[in-house]
Legacy VTK file of the C-alpha trace (Angstrom):
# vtk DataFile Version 3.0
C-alpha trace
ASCII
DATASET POLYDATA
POINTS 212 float
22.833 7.258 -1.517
24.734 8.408 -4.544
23.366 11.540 -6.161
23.941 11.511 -10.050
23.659 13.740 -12.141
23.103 12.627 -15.788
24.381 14.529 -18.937
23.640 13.173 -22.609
22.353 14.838 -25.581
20.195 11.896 -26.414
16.945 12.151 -24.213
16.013 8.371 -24.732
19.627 7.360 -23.452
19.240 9.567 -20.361
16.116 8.242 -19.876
16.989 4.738 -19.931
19.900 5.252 -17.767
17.962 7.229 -14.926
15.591 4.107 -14.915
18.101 1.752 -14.472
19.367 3.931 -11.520
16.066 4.528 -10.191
15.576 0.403 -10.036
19.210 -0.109 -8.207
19.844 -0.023 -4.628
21.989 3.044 -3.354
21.060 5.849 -6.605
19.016 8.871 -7.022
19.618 11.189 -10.515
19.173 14.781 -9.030
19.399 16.670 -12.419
19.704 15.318 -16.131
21.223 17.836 -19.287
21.336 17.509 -23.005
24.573 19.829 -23.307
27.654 21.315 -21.518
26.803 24.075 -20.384
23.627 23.118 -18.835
25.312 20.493 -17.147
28.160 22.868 -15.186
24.758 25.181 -14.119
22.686 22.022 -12.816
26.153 21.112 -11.405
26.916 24.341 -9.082
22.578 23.818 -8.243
22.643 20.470 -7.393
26.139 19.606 -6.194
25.813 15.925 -7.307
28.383 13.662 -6.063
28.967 12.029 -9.163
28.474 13.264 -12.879
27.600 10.346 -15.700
28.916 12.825 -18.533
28.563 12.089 -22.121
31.822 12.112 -24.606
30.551 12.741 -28.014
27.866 15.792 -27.810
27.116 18.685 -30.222
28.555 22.002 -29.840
30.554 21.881 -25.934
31.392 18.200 -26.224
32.690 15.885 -22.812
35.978 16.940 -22.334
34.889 21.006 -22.475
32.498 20.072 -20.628
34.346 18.582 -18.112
36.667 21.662 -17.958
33.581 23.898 -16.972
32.100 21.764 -14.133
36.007 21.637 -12.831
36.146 25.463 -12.976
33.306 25.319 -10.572
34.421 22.493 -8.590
37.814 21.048 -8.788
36.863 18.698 -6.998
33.570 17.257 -8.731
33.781 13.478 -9.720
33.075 12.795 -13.323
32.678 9.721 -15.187
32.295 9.734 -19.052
30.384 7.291 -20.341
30.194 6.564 -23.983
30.138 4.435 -27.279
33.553 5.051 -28.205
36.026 2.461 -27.447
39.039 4.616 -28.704
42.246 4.451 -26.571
42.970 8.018 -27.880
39.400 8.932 -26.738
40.213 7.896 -23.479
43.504 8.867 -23.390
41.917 12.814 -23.973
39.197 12.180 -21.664
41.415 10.976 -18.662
43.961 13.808 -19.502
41.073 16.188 -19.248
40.521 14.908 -16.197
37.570 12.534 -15.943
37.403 10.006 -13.031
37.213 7.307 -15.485
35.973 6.225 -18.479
33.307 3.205 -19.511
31.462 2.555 -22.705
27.939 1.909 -23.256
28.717 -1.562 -24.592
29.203 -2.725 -21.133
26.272 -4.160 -18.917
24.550 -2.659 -15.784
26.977 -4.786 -13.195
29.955 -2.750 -14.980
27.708 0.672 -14.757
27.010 0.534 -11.378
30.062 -0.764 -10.180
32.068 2.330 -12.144
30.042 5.152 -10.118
30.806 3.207 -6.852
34.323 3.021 -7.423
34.355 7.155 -8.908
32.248 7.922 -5.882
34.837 6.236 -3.196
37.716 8.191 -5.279
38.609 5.628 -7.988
39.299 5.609 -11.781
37.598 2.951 -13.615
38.685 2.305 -16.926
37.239 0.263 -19.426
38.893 -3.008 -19.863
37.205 -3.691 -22.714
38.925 -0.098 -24.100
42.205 -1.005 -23.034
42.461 -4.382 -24.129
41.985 -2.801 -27.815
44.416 -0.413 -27.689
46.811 -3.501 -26.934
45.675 -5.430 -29.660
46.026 -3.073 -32.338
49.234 -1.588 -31.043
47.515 2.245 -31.732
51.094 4.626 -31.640
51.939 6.198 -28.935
52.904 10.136 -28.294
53.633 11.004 -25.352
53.863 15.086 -23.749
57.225 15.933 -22.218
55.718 15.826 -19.039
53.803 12.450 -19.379
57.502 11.409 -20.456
59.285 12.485 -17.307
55.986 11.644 -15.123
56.821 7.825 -16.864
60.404 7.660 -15.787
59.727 8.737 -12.182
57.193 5.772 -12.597
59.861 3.540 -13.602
61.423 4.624 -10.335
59.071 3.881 -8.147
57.883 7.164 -6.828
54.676 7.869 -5.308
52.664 10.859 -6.992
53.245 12.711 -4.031
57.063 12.351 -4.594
56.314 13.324 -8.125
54.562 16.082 -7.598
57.257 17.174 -5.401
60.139 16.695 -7.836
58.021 18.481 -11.199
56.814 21.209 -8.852
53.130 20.236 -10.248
50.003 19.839 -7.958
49.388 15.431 -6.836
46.121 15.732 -8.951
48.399 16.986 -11.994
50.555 13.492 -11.316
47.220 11.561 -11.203
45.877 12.828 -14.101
49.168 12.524 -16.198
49.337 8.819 -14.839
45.659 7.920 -15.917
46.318 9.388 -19.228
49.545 7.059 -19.686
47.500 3.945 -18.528
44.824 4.214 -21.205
47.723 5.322 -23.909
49.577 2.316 -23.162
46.790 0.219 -22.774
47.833 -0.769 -19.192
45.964 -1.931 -16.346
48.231 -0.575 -13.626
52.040 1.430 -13.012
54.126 -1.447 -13.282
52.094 -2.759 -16.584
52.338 0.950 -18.185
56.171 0.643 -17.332
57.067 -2.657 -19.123
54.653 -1.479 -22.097
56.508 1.708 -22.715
60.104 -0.679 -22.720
58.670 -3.290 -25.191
57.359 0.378 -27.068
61.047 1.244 -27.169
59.741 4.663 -24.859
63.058 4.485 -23.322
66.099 1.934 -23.169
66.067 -1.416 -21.473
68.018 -1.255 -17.964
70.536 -3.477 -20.044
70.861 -1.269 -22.606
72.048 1.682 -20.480
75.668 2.696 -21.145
77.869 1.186 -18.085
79.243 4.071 -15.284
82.613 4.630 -14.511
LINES 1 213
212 0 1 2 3 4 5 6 7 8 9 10 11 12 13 14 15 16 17 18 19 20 21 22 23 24 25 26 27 28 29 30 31 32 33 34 35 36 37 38 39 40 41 42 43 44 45 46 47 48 49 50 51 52 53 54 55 56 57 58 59 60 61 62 63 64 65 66 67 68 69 70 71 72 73 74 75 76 77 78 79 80 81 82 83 84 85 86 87 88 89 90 91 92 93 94 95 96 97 98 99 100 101 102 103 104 105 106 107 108 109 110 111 112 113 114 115 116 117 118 119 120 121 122 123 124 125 126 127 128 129 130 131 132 133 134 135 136 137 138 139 140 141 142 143 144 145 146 147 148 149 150 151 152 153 154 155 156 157 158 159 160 161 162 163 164 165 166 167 168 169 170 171 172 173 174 175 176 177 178 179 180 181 182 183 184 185 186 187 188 189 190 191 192 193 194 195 196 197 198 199 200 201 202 203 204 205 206 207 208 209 210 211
C-alpha cells in the first residue's frame, strides 16, 4: 500500500484525485493540504511515502514547498503534479528537487503509474512536457555546474563518479541530471548529450583542436 499524501489549493481537484486513489488497487491518501506549509506539518505527522504536490499555489508555491518538506525529510519522495506543461517549469521543479513531474492533462494509467515508479525510487517525467520543449526549441541556460555535470555526462561517468570528481553529494548529481533532461527536452543521458551538441552546448568531437 502506498500512502499519499495530497497537496492542492483547489479542494475539488484534491477531492477528485483522492477518489480516484481510493477506487485503485495498492493507494490510501493519509492527509490532504491546500498550502505549503500545511503540507511539510501533515508531512513530519503522517510520514507519507509519497507526496502528490501541487506546482502553481498561492502564497508558498511547489517548489518552496518542496524545500520545506526536504528540510524535514531529505529523503521524502515528491511528485508535482500540475497543468503546466512548461519545460522551464519543470526544469525548476526537478532542480528543486521533485521526484518527477506529470501534468494533469494526462489520464489515470499515467497517474498511477508516476507514484509507482516515485515510490520504487524513479523520476517520471512527462513526455508529453518534454516532447514540447523539443518542438519549440525553448533556449537553453545552463548553471556552471549543470555545465560541468553535462561534460562528465558526455564522458560516461556514473553520478557516483561525479559526485566524486565535483566534491558534491550523488543526490546533488541526480538532481542536476534531472534538471538537464527536462531543459533539453531529453528522455535519457545519452539523448541530453547529443541535444546539447546539435544546441552548440559544446564542440562536436570533430571540432576539437587536434593534440600534439
Amino acid at each position: 500500500m502506498i500512502r499519499v499524501l495530497l497537496v492542492d489549493d483547489h479542494a475539488m481537484i484534491r477531492a477528485g484525485l483522492a477518489n480516484l486513489l481510493a477506487a485503485a488497487d495498492g493507494f490510501a491518501v493519509v492527509a490532504e493540504a491546500g498550502d505549503g506549509r500545511t503540507a511539510a506539518r501533515l508531512w513530519r505527522q503522517h510520514r507519507p511515502d509519497v507526496c502528490l504536490l501541487d506546482l502553481k499555489m498561492p502564497g508558498v508555491d511547489g517548489c518552496d514547498s518542496l524545500r520545506l518538506i526536504r528540510d524535514i525529510d531529505p529523503k521524502a519522495r515528491v511528485l508535482i503534479l500540475t497543468s503546466s506543461e512548461s519545460a522551464a517549469d519543470m526544469a525548476k521543479a526537478l532542480a528543486a528537487g521533485a521526484d518527477g513531474y506529470v501534468t494533469k492533462h494526462g489520464g489515470r494509467d499515467e497517474l498511477m503509474s508516476a507514484i509507482r515508479l516515485v515510490h520504487k525510487g524513479g523520476r517520471p517525467v512527462s513526455r508529453q512536457t518534454i516532447l514540447g520543449a523539443s518542438a519549440v526549441g525553448e533556449d537553453v541556460s545552463l548553471s556552471k555546474r549543470e555545465r560541468e555535470v553535462l561534460g562528465f555526462l558526455r564522458e560516461g561517468l556514473t553520478n557516483l563518479e561525479i559526485a566524486d570528481l565535483l566534491g558534491i553529494t550523488s543526490h546533488g548529481v541526480k538532481k542536476r541530471v534531472a534538471s538537464l533532461l527536462a531543459k533539453l527536452g531529453a528522455t535519457d543521458r545519452a539523448q541530453a548529450v547529443a541535444r546539447a551538441y546539435d544546441r552548440g552546448l559544446f564542440p562536436r568531437r570533430d571540432d576539437r583542436p587536434a593534440s600534439g
